[in-house]
N, C-alpha and C positions, 0 to 999 in steps of 0.2 A: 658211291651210294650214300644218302642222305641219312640221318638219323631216324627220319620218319618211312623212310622206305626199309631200312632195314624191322624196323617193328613191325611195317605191312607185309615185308617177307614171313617174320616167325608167325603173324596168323596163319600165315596161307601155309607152311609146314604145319602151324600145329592142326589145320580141319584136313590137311593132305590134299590140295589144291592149286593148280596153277597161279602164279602171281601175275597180274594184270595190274600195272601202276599205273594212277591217276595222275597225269602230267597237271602241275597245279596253274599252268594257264587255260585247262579245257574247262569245261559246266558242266554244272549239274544239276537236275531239276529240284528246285525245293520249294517246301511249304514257308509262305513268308510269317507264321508264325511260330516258327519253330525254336526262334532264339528264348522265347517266357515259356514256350511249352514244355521243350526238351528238359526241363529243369523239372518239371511235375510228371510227366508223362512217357507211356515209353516212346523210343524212337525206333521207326520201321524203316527201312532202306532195300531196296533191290537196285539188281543191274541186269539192262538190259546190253546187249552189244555196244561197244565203243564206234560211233560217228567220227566225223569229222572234226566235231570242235566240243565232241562232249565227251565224258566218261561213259554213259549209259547210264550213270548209278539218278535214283531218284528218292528223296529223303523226304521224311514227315512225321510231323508228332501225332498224338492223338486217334483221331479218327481223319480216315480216308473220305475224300470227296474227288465224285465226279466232273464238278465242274472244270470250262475249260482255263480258267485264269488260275490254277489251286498249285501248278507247279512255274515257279519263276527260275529262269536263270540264274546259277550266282558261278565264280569263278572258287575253283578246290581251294584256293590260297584262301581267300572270305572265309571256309569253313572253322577255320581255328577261333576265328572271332561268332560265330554264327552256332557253331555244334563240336565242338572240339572233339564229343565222344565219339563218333563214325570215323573219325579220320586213320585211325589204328585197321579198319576193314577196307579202305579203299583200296586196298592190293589186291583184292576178290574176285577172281574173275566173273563172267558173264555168265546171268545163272545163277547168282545167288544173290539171298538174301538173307537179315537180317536184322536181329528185334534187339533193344537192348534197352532197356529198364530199371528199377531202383536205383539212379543215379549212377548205373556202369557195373552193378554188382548182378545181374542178369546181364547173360549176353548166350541169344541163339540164334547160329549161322546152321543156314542148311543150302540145298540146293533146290532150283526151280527150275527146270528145263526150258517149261513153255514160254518164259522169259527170252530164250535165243529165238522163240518166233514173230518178230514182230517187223 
């Protein structure tokens, strides 16, 4: 087990949660301004079910938009360069989400059901 998987375990003991690892060749949908954002703003992240070649999890700063071009692929490994602070929750399973704020010194994980229905 990885360094970084071992921290995504003690989240998922410490909110009492199944662990669900993000294999760092699959995606994940993200806002491509996230990298200037996340530095001012909070970051929001949910997971929906794991696919085929994605995690489920989908990340973004600021405010949400509907439009369809608003989540881009990037690969979990890109994350460390891209959002370093999410990377500690990607062991979260399906179902939850995720706000984390003041530069990592807010962080609230809960769970969303209606996420496993899609």
């Amino acid at each position: 087990m990885s360094n970084l998987e071992i921290i995504q375990l003690e989240i998922c003991n410490k909110y009492g949660v199944k662990f669900e690892p993000s294999a760092l060749d699959l995606k994940v949908g993200i806002s491509l301004d996230i990298k200037e954002k996340s530095k001012s703003e909070p970051i929001h992240a949910l997971r929906h079910p794991i696919t085929s070649d994605t995690t489920g999890w989908y990340i973004w700063a600021g405010e949400y938009s509907d439009e369809k071009d608003f989540f881009q692929p990037l690969h979990v490994v890109h994350l460390e360069e891209w959002c370093p602070l999410i990377f500690p929750y990607l062991g979260l399973p399906a179902g939850s989400r995720v706000l984390i704020a003041e530069n990592g010194d807010y962080v609230d994980v809960w769970e969303d059901l209606s996420l496993l229905d899609i």
